[in-house]
Backbone as a ProteinNet text record, in pm:
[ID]
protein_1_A
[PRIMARY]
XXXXXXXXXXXXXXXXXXXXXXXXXXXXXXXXXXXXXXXXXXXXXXXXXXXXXXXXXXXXXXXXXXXXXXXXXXXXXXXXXXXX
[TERTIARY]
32573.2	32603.7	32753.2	32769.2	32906.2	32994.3	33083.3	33100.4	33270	33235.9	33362.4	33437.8	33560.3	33716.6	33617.1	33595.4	33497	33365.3	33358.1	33209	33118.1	33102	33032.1	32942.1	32791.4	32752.2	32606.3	32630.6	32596.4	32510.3	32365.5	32354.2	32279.7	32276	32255.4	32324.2	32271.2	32339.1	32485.3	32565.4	32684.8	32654.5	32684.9	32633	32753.4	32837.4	32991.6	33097.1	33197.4	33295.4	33456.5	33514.6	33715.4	33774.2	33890.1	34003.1	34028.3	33981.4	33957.9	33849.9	33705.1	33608.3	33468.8	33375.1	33245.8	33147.4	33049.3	32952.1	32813.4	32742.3	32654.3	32520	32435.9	32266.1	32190.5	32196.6	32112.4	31965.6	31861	31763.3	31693.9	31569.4	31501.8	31289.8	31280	31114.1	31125.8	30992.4	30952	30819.6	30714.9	30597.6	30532.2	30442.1	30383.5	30380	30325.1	30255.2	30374.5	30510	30608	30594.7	30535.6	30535.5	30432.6	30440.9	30323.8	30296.6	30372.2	30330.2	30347.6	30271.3	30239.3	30404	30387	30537.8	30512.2	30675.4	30690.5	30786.1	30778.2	30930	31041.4	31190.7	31289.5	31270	31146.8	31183.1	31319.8	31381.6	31485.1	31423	31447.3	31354.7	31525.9	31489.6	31500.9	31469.8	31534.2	31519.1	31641.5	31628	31804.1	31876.9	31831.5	31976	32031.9	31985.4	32060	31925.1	32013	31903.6	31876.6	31769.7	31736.5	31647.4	31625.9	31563.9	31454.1	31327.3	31241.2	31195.5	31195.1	31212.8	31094.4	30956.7	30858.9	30741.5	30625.1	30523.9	30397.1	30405	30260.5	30233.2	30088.9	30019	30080.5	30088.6	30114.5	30242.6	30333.1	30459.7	30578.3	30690.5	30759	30935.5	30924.6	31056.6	31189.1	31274.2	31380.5	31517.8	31592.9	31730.8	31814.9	31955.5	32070.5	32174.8	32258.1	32430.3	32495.9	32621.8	32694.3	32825.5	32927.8	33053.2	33149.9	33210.7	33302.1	33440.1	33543.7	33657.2	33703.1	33752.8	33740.6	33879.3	33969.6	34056	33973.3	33857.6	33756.7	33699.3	33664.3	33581.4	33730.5	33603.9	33650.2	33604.1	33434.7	33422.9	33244.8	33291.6	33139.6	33106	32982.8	32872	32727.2	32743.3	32630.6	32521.9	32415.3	32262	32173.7	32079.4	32032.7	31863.7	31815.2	31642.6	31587.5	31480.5	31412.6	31274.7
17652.9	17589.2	17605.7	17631.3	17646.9	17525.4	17458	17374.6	17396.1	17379.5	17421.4	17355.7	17414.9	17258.3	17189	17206.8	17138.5	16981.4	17043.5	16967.5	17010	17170.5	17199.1	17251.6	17258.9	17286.9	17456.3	17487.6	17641.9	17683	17661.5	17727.7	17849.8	17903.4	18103.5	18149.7	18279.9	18369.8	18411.4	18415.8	18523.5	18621.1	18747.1	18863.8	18963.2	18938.8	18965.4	18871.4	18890.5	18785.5	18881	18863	18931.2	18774.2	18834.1	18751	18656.2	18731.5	18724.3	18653.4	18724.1	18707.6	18680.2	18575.3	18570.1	18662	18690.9	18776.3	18719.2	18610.3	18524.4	18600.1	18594.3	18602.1	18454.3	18408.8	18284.8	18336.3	18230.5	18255.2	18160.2	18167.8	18088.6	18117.7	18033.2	18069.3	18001.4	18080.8	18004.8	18062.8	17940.8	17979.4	18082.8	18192.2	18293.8	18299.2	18181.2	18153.9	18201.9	18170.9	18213.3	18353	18417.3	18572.3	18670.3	18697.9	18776.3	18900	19014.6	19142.2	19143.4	19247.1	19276.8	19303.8	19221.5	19221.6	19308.6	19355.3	19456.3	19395.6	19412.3	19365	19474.5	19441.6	19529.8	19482.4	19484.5	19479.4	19359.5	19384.2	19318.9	19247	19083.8	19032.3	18944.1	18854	18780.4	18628.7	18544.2	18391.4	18285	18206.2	18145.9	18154.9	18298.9	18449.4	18437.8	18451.9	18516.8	18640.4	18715.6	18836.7	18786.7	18810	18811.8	18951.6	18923.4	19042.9	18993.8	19034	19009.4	19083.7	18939.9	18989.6	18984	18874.7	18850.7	18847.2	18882	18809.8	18711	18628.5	18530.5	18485.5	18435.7	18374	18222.6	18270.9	18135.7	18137	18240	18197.4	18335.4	18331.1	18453.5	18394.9	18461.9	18430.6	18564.9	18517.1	18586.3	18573.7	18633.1	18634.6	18699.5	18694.9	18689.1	18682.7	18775.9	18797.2	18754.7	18613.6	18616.1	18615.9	18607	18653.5	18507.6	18513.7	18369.3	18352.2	18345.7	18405.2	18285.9	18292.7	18203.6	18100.9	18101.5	18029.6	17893	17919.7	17799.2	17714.8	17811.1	17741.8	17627.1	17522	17433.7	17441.5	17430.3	17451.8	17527.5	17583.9	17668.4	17586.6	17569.7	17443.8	17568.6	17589.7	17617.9	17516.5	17577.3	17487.4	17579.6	17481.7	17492.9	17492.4	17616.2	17633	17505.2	17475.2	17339.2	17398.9
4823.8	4948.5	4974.7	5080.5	5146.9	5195.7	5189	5290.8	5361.7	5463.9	5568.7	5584.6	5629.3	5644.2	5761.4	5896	5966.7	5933.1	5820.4	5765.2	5753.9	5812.6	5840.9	5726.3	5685.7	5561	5574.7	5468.2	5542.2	5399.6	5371.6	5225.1	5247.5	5171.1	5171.2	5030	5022.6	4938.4	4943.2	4884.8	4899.7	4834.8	4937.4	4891.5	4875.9	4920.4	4900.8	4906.8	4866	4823.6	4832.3	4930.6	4858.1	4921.2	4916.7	4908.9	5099.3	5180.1	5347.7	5332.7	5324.4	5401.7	5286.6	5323.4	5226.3	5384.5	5286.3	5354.9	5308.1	5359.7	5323.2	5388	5317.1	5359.8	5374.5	5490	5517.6	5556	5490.9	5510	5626.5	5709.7	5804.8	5739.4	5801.1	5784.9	5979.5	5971.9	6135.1	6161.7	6241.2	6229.3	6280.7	6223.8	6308.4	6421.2	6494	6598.8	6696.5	6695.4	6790.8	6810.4	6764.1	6792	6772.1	6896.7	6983.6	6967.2	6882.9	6853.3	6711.9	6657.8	6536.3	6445.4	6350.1	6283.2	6155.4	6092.4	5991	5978.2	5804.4	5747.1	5791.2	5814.3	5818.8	5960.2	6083.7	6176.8	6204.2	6374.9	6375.1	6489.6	6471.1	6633.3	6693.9	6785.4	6855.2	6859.9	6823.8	6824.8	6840.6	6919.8	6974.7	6998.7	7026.6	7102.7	6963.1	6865.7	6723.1	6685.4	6656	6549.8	6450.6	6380.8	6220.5	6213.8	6097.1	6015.8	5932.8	5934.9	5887	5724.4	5665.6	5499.9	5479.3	5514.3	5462.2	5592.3	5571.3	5615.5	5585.7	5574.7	5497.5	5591.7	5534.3	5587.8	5667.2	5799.2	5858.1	5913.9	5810.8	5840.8	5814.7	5897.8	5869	5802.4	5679.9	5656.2	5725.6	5763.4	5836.2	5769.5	5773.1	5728.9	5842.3	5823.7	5885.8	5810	5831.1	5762.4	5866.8	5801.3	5877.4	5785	5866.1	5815.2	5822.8	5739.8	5736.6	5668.1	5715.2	5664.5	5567.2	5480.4	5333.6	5368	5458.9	5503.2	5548.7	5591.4	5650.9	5563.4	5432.5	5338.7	5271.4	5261.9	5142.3	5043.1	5024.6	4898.2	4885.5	4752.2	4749.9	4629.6	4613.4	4529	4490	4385	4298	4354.4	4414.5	4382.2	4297	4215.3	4098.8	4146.5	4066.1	4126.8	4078.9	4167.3	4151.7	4034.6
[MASK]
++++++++++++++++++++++++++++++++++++++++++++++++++++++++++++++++++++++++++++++++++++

């Protein structure tokens, strides 16, 4: 988990890390039902006027991801979470 001088709290992967900038992979799930043509992973869709990228398809439900970029002057603090 990320948390920002703001408050703001952000958990995802860091998938890169320098001295400027973290390069985070946040993940989403959201239900099938929002979408109306036949999906493929890799495809790139449309939702809240943000892109994601489609990592998964199951039953019921599509998990999505998104890279965003965040310059480390912002961060306050990064927090290890631990698999349940």
């Amino acid at each position: 988990m990320i948390e920002l001088q703001d408050g703001q709290r952000i958990t995802g992967e860091i998938v890169k890390m320098d001295q400027k900038m973290l390069k985070v992979k946040v993940i989403a799930l959201a239900p099938i039902t929002l979408f109306s043509s036949t999906l493929k992973i890799g495809d790139k869709i449309k939702l809240n006027d943000e892109e994601f990228t489609i990592e998964d398809v199951v039953e019921g439900g599509v998990k999505l991801s998104k890279l965003i970029f965040i310059e480390r002057k912002n961060v306050k603090a990064i927090k290890k979470i631990e698999s349940i």
